[in-house]
N, CA and C atoms of all chains as a GROMACS GRO file, in nm:
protein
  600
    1UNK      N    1  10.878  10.540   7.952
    1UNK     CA    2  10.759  10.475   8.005
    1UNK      C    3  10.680  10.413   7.889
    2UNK      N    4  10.670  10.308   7.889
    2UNK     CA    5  10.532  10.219   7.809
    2UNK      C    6  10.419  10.191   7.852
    3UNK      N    7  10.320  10.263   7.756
    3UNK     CA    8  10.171  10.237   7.804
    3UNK      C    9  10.097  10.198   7.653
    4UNK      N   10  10.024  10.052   7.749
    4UNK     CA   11   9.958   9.966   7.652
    4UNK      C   12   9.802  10.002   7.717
    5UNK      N   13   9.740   9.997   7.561
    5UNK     CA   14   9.562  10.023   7.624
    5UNK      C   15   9.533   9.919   7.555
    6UNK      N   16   9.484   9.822   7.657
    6UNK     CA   17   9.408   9.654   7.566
    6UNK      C   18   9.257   9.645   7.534
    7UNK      N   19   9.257   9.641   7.433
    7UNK     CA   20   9.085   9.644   7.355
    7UNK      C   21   9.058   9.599   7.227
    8UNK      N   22   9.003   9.508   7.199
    8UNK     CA   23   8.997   9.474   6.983
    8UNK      C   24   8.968   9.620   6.962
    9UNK      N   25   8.908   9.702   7.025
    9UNK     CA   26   8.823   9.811   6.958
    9UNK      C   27   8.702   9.851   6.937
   10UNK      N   28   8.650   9.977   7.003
   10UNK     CA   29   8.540  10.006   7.005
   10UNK      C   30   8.526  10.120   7.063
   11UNK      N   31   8.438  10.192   7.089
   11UNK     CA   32   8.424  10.311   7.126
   11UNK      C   33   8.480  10.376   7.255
   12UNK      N   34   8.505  10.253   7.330
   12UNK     CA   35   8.530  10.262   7.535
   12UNK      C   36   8.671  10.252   7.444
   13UNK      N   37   8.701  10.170   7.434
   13UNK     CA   38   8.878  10.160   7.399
   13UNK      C   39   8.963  10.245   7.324
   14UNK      N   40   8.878  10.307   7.198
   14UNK     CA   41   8.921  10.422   7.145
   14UNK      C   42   8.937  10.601   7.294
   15UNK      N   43   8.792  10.596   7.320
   15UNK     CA   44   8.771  10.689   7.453
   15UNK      C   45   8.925  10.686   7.535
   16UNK      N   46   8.934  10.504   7.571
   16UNK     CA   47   9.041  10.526   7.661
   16UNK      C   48   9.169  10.576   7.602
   17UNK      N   49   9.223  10.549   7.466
   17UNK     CA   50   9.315  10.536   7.396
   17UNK      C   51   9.343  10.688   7.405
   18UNK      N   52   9.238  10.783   7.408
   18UNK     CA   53   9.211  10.903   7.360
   18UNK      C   54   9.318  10.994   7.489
   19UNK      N   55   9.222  10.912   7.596
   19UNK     CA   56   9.266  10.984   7.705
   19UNK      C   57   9.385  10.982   7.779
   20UNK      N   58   9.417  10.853   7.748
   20UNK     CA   59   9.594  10.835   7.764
   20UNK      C   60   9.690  10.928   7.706
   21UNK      N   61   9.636  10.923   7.567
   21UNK     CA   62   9.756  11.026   7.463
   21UNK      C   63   9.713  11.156   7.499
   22UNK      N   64   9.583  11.218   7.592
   22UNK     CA   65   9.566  11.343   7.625
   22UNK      C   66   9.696  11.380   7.720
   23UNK      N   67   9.661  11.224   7.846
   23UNK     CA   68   9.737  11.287   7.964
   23UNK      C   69   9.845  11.257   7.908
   24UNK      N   70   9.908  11.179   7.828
   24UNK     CA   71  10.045  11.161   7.844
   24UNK      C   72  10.110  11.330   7.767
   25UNK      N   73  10.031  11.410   7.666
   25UNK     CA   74  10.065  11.534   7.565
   25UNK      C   75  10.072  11.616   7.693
   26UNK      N   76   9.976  11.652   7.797
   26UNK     CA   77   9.926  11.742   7.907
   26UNK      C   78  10.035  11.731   7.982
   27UNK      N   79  10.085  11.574   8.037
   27UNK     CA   80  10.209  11.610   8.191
   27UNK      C   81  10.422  11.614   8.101
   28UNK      N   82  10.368  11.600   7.947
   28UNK     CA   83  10.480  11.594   7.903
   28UNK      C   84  10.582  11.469   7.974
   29UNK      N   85  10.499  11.344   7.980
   29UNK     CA   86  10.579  11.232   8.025
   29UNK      C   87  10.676  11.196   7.890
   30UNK      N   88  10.735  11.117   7.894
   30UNK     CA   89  10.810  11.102   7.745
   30UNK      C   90  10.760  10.926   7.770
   31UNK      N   91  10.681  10.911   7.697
   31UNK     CA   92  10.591  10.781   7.690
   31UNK      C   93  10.541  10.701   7.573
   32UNK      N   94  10.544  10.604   7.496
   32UNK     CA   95  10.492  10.531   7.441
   32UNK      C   96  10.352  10.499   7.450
   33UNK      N   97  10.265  10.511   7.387
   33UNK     CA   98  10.139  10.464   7.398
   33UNK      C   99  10.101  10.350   7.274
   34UNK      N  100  10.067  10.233   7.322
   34UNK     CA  101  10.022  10.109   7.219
   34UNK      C  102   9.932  10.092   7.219
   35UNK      N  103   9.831  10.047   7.147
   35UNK     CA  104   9.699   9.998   7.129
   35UNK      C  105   9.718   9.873   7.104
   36UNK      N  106   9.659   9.779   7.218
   36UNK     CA  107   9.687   9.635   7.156
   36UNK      C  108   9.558   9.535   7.178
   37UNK      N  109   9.554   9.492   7.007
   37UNK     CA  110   9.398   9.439   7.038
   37UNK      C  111   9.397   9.281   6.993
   38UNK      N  112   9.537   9.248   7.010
   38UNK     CA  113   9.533   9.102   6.992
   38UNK      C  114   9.465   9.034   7.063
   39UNK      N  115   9.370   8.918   7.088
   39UNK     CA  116   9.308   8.868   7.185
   39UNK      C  117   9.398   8.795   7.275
   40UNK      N  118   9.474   8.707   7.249
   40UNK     CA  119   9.558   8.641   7.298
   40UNK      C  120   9.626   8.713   7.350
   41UNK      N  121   9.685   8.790   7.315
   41UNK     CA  122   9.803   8.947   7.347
   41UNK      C  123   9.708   8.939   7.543
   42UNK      N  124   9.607   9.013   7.472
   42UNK     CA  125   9.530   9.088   7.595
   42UNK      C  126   9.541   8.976   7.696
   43UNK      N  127   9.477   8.859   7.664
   43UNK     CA  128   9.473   8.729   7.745
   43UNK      C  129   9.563   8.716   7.842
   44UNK      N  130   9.713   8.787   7.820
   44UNK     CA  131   9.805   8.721   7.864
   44UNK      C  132   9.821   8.776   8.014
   45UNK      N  133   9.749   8.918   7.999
   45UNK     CA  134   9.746   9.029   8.106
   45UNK      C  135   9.684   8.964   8.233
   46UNK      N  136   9.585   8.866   8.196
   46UNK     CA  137   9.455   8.835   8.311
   46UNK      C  138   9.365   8.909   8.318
   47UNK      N  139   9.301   8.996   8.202
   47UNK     CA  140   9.207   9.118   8.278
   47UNK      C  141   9.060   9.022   8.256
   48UNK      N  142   8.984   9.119   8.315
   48UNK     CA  143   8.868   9.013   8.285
   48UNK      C  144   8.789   9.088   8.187
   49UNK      N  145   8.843   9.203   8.160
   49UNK     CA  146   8.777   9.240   8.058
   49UNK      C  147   8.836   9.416   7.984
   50UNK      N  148   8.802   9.488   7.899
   50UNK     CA  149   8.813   9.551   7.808
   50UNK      C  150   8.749   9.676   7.808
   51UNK      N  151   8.780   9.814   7.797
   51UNK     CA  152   8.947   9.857   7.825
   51UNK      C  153   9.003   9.840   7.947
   52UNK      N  154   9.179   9.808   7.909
   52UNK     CA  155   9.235   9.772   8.008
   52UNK      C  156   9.358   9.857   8.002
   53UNK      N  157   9.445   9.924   8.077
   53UNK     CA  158   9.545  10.044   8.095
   53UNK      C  159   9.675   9.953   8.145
   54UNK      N  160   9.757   9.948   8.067
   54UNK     CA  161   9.895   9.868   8.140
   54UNK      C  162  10.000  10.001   8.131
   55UNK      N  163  10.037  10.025   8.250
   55UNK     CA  164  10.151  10.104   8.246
   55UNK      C  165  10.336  10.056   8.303
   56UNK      N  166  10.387  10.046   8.208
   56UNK     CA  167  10.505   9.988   8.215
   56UNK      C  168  10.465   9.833   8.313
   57UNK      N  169  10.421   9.765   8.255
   57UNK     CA  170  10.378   9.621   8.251
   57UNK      C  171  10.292   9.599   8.421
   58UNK      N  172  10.243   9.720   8.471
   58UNK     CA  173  10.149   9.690   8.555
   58UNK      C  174   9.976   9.760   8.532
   59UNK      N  175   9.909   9.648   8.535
   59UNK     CA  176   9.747   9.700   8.516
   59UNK      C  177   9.683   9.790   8.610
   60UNK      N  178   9.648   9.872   8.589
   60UNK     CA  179   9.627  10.011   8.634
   60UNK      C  180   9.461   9.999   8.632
   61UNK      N  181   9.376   9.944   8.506
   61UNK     CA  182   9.268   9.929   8.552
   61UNK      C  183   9.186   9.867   8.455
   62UNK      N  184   9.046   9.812   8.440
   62UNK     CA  185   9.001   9.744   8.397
   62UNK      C  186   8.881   9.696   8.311
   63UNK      N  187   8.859   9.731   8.246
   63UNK     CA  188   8.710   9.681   8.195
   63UNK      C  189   8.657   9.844   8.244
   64UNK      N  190   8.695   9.946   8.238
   64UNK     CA  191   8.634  10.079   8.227
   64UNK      C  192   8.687  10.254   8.163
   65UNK      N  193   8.662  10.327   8.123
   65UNK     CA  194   8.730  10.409   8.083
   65UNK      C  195   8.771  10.485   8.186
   66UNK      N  196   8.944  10.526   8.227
   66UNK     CA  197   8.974  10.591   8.336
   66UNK      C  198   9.003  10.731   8.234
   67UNK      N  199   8.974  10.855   8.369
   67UNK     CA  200   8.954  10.966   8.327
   67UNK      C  201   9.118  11.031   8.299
   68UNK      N  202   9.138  11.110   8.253
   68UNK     CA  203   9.240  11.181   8.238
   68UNK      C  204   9.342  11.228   8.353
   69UNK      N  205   9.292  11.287   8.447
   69UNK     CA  206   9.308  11.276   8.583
   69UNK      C  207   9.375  11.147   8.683
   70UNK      N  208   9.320  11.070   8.644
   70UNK     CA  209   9.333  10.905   8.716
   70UNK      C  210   9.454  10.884   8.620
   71UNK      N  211   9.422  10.850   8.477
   71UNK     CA  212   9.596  10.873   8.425
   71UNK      C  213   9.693  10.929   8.436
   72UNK      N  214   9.682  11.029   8.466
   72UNK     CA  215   9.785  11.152   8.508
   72UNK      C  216   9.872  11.090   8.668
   73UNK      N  217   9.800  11.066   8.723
   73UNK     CA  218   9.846  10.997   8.865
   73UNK      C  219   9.884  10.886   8.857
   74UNK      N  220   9.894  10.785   8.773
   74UNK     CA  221   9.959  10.661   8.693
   74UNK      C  222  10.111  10.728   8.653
   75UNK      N  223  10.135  10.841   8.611
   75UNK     CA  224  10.203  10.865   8.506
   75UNK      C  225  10.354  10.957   8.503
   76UNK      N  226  10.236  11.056   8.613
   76UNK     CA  227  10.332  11.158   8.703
   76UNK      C  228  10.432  11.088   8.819
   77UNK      N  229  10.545  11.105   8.806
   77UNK     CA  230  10.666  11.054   8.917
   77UNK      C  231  10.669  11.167   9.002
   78UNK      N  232   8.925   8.670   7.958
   78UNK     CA  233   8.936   8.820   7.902
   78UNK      C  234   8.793   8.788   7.823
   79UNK      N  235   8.718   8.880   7.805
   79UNK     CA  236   8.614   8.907   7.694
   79UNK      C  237   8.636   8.867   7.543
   80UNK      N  238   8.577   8.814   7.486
   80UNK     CA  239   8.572   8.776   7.377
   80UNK      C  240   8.499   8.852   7.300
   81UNK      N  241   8.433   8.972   7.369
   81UNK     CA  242   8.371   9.054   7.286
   81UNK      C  243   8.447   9.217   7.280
   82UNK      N  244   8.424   9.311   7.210
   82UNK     CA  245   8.513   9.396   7.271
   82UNK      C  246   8.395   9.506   7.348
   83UNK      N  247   8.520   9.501   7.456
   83UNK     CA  248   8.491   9.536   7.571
   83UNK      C  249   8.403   9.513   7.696
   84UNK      N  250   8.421   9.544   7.840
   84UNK     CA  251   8.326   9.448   7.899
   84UNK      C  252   8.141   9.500   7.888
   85UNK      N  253   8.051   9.455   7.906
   85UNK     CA  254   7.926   9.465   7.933
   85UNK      C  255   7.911   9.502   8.008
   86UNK      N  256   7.802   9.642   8.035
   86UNK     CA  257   7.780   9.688   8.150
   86UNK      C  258   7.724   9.570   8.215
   87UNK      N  259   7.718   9.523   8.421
   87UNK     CA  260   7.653   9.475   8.463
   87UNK      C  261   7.668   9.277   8.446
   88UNK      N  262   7.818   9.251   8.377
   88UNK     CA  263   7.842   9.170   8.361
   88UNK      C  264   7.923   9.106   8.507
   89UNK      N  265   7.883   8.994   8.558
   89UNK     CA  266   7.895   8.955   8.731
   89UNK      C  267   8.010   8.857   8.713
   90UNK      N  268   8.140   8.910   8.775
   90UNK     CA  269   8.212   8.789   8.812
   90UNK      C  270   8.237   8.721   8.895
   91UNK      N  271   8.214   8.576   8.831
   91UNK     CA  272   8.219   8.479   8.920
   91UNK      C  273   8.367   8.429   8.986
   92UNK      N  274   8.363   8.406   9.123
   92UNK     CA  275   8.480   8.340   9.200
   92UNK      C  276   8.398   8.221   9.258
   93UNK      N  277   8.528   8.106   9.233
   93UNK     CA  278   8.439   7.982   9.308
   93UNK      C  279   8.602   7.915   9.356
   94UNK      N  280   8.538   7.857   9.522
   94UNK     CA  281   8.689   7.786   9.582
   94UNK      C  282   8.700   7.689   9.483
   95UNK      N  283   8.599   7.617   9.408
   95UNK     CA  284   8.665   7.505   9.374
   95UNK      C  285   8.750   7.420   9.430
   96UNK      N  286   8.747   7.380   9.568
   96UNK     CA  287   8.836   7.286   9.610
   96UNK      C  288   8.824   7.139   9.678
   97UNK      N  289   8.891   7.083   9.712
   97UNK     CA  290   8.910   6.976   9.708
   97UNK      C  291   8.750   6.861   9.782
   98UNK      N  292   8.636   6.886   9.765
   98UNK     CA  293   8.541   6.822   9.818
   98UNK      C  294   8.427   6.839   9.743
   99UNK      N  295   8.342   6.808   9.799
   99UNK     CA  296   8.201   6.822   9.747
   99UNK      C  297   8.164   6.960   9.670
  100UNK      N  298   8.133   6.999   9.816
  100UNK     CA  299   8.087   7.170   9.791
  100UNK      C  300   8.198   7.211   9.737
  101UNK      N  301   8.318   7.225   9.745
  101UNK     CA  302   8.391   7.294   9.610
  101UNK      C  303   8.376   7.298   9.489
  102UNK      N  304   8.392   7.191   9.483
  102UNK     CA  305   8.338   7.116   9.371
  102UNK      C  306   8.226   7.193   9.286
  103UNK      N  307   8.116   7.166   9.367
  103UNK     CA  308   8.039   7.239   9.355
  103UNK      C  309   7.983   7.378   9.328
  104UNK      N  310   8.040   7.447   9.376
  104UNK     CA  311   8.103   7.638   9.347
  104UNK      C  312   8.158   7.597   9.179
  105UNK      N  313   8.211   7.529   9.213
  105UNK     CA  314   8.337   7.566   9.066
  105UNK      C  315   8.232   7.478   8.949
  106UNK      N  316   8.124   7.347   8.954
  106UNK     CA  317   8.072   7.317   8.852
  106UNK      C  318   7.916   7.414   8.817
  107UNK      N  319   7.870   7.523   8.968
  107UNK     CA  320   7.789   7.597   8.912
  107UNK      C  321   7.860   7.697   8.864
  108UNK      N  322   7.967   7.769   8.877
  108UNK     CA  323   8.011   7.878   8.858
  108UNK      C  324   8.040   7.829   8.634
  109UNK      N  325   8.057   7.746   8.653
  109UNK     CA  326   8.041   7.650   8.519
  109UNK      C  327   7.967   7.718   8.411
  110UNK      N  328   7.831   7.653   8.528
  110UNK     CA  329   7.681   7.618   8.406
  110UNK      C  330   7.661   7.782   8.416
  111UNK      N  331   7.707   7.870   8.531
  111UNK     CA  332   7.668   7.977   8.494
  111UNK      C  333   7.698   8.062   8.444
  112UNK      N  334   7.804   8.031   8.414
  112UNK     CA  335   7.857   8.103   8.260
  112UNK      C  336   7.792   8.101   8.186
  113UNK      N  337   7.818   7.915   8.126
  113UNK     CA  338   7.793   7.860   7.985
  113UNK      C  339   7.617   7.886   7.964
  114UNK      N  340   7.516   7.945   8.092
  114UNK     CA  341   7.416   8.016   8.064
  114UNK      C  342   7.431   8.156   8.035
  115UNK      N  343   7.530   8.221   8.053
  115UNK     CA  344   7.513   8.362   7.998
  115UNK      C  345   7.507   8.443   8.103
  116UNK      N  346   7.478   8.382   8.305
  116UNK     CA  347   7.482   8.489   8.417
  116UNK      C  348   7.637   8.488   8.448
  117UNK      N  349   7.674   8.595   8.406
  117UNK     CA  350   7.778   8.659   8.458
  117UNK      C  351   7.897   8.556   8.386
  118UNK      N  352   8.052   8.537   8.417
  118UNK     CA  353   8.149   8.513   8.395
  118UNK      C  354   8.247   8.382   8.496
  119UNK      N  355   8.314   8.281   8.466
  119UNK     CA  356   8.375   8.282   8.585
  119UNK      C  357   8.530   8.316   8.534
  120UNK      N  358   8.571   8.342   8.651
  120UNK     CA  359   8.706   8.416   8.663
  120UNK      C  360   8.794   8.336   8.744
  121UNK      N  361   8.953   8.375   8.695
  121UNK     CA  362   9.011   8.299   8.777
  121UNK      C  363   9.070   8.345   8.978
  122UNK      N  364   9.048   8.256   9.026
  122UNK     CA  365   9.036   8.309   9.184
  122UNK      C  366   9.212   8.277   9.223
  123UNK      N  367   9.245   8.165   9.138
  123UNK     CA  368   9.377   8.113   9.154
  123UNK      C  369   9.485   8.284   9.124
  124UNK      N  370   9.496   8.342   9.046
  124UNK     CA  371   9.543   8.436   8.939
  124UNK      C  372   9.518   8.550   9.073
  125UNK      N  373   9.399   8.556   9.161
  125UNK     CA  374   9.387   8.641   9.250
  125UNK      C  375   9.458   8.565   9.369
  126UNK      N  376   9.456   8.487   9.393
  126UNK     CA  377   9.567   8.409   9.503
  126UNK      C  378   9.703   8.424   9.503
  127UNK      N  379   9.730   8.434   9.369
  127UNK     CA  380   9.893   8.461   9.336
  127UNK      C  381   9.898   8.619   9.342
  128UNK      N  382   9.846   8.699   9.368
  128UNK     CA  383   9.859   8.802   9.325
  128UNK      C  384   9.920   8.864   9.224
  129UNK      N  385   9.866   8.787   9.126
  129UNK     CA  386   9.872   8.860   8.941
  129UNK      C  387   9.810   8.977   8.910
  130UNK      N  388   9.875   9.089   8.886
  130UNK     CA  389   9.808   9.225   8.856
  130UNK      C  390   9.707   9.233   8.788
  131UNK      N  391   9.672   9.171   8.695
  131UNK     CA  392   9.621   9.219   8.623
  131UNK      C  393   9.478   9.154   8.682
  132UNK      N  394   9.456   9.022   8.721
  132UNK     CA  395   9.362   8.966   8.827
  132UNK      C  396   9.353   9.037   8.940
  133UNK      N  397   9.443   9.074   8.933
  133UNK     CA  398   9.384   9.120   9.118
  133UNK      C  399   9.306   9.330   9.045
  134UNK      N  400   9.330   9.382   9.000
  134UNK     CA  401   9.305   9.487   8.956
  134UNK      C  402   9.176   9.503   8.893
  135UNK      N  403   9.150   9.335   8.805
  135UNK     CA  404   9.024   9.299   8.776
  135UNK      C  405   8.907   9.300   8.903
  136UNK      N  406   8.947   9.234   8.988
  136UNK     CA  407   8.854   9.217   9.090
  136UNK      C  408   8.816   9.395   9.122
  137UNK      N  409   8.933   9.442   9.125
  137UNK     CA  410   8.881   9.521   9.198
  137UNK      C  411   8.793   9.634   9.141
  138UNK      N  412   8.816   9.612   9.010
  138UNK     CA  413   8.768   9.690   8.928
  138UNK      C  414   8.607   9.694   8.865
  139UNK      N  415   8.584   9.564   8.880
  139UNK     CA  416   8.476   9.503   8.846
  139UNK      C  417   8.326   9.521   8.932
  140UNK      N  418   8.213   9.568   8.872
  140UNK     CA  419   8.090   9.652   8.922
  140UNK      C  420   8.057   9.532   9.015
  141UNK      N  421   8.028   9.436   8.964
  141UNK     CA  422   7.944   9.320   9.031
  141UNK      C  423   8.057   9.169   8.990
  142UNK      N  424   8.053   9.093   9.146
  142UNK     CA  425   8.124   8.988   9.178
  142UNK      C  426   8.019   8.943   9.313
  143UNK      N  427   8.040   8.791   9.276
  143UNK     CA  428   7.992   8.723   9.343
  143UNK      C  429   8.096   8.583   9.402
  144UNK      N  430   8.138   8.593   9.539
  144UNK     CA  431   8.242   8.474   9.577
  144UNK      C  432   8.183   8.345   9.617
  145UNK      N  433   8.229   8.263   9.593
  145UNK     CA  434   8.142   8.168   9.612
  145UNK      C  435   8.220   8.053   9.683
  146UNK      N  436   8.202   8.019   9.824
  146UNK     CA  437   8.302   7.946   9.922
  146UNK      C  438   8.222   7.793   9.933
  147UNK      N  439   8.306   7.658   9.928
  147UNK     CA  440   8.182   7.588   9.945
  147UNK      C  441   8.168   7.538  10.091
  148UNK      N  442   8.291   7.589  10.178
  148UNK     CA  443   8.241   7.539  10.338
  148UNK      C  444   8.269   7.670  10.395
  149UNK      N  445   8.281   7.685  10.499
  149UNK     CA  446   8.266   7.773  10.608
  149UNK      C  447   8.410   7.808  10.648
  150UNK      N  448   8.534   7.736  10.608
  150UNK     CA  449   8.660   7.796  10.604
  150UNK      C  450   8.673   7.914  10.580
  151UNK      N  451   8.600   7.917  10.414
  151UNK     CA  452   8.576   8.046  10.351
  151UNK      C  453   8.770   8.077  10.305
  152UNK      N  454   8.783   7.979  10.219
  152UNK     CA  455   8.940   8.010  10.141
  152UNK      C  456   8.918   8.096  10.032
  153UNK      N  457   8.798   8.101   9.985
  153UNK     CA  458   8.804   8.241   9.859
  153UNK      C  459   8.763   8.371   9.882
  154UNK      N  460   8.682   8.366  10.051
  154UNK     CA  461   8.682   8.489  10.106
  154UNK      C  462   8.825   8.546  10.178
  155UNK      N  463   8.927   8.434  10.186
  155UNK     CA  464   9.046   8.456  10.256
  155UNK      C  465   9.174   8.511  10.116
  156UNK      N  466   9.125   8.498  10.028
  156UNK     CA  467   9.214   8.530   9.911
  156UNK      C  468   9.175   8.641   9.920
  157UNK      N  469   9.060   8.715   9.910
  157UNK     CA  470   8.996   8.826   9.832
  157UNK      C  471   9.057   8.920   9.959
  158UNK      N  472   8.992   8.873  10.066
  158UNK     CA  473   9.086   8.974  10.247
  158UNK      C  474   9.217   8.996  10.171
  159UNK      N  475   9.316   8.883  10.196
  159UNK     CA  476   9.407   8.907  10.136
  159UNK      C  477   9.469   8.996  10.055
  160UNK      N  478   9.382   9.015   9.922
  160UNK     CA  479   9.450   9.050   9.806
  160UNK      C  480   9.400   9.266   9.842
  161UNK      N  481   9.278   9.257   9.969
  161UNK     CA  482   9.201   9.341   9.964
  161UNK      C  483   9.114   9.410   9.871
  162UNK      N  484   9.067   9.266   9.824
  162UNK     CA  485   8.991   9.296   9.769
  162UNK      C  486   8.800   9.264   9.814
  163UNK      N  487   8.724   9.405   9.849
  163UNK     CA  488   8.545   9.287   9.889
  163UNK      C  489   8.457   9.244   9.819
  164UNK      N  490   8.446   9.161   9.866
  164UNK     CA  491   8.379   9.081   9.834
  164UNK      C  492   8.225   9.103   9.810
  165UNK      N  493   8.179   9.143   9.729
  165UNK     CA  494   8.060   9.194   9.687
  165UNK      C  495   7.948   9.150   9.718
  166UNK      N  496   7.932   9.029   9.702
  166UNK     CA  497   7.837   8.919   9.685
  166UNK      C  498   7.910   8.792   9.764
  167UNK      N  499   7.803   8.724   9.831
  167UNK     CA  500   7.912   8.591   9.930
  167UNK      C  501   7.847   8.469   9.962
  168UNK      N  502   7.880   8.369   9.950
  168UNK     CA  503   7.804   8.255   9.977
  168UNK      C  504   7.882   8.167   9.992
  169UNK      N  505   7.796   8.068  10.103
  169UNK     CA  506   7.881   7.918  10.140
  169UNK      C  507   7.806   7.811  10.150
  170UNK      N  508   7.830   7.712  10.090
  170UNK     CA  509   7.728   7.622  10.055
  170UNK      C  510   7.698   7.538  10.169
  171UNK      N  511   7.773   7.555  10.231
  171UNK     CA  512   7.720   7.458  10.352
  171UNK      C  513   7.620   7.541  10.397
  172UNK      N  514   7.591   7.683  10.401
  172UNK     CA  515   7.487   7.715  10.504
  172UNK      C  516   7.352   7.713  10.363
  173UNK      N  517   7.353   7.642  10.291
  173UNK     CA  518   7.221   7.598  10.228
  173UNK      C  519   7.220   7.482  10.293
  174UNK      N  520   7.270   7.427  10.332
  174UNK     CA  521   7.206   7.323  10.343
  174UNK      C  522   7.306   7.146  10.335
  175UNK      N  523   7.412   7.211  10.241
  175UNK     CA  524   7.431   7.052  10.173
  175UNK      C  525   7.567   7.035  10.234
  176UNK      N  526   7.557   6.900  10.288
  176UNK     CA  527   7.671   6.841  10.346
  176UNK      C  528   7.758   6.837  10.282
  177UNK      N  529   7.847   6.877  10.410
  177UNK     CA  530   8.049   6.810  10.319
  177UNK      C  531   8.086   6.730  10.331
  178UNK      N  532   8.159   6.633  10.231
  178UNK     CA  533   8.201   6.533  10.192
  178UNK      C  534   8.291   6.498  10.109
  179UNK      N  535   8.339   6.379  10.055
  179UNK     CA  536   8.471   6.360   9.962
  179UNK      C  537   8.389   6.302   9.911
  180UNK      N  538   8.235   6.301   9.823
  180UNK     CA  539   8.200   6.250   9.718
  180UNK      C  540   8.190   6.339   9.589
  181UNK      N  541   8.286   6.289   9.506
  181UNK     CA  542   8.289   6.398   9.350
  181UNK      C  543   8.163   6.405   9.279
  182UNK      N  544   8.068   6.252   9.300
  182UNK     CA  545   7.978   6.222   9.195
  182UNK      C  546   7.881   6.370   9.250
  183UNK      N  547   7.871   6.443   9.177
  183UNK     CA  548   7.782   6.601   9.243
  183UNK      C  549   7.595   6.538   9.156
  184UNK      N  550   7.570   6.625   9.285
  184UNK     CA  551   7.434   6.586   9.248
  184UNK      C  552   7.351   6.691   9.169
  185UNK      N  553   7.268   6.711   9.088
  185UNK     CA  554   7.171   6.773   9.011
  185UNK      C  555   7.114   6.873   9.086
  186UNK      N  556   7.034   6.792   9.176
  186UNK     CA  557   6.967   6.872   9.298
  186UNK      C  558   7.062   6.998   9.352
  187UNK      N  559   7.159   6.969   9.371
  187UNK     CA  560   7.251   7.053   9.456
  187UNK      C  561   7.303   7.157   9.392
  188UNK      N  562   7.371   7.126   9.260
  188UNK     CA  563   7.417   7.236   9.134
  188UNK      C  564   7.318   7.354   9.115
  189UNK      N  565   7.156   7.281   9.102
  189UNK     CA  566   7.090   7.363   9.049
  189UNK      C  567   7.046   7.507   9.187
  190UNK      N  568   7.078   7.366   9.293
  190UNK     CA  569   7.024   7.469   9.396
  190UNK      C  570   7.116   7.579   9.459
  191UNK      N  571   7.264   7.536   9.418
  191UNK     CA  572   7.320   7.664   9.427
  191UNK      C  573   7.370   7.772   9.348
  192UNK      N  574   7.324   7.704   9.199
  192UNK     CA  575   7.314   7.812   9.051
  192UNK      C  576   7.184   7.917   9.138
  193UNK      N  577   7.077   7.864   9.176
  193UNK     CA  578   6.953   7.946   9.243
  193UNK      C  579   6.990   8.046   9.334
  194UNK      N  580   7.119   8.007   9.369
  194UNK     CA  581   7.139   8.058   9.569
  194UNK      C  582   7.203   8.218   9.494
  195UNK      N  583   7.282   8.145   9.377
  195UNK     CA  584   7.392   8.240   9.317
  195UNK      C  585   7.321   8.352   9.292
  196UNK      N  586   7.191   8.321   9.225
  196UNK     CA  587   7.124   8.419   9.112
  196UNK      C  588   7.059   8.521   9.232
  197UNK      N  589   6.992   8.458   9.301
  197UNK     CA  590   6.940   8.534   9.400
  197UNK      C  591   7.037   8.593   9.525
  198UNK      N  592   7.140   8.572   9.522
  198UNK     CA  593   7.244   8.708   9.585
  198UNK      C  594   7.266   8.798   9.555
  199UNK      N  595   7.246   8.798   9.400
  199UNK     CA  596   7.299   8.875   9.301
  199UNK      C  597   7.207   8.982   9.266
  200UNK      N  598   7.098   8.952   9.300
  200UNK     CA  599   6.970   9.032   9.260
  200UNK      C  600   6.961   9.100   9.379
   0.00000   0.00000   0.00000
């Protein structure tokens, strides 16, 4: 599984970054986690804004920090 | 996408039909100025028509949106049904007031008065 968290960086994007690598350590997914803060990169997604959660190339959510929980249910098969 | 990092609390996105007439027109040249003033964002409605994830996830994700139809068809309230996504905020320019037509030349009067219509839905 590949999971991209899109943000230049900042405190919400680090938060989210945080919480991804929580849930992904917690459900023992075998997962990739990227931080990608290219602008253009991000651009390419359509989000309208920052942090943004791509899990295996679908956006999961947007312009907010999702909780650990809400990732976990992204993540878990 | 933001050019800043991350979004702003309370930052409003804009949807406008932008289509083929007056009042489209119109949606899509206030949804414009109201950016390039600093209320809220516009966004793409097309990207939510296609159902592009990452647009359509935006919408839905997003605190405050405002759609902005310029006749009474209501094709950008029919994307958003569609995509299921609601429509937060809603307006159609014909019920201000201003006739439909196939004239592009847009008038001053009219832009400003539905940059006004915008602001005050929103509030």
């Amino acid at each position: 599984m590949e999971i991209k968290v899109l943000g230049p960086g900042c405190p919400k994007c680090k938060q989210t970054e945080q919480n991804v690598k929580d849930a992904v350590a917690e459900t023992g997914v075998d997962a990739t986690v990227e931080k990608v803060t290219d602008v253009m990169e991000i651009s390419g997604y359509g989000v309208f804004g920052t942090p943004s959660v791509v899990v295996d190339g679908e956006v999961k959510s947007v312009g907010k920090i999702p909780g650990k929980e809400e990732i976990k249910s992204w993540i878990e098969k | 996408m933001a050019e800043e990092c991350c979004t702003p609390g309370g930052n409003i996105m804009i949807l406008a039909c932008s289509g083929g007439s007056n009042v489209g027109q119109l949606s899509n040249q206030a949804a414009i100025e109201l950016t390039q003033e600093g209320f809220g964002k516009m966004f793409c409605l097309a990207g939510i028509g296609g159902h592009l994830g990452g647009f359509v996830q935006s919408a839905k994700d997003v605190p405050s949106m405002v759609a902005i139809d310029g006749c009474e068809i209501g094709c950008a309230k029919a994307i958003l049904d569609h995509a299921q996504i609601p429509a937060k905020s809603y307006l159609v320019l014909t019920e201000l007031g201003i006739e439909k037509n196939k004239d592009f030349n847009l008038k001053t009067e009219d832009i400003r008065k539905v940059k006004a219509a915008v602001k005050s839905i929103c509030e």
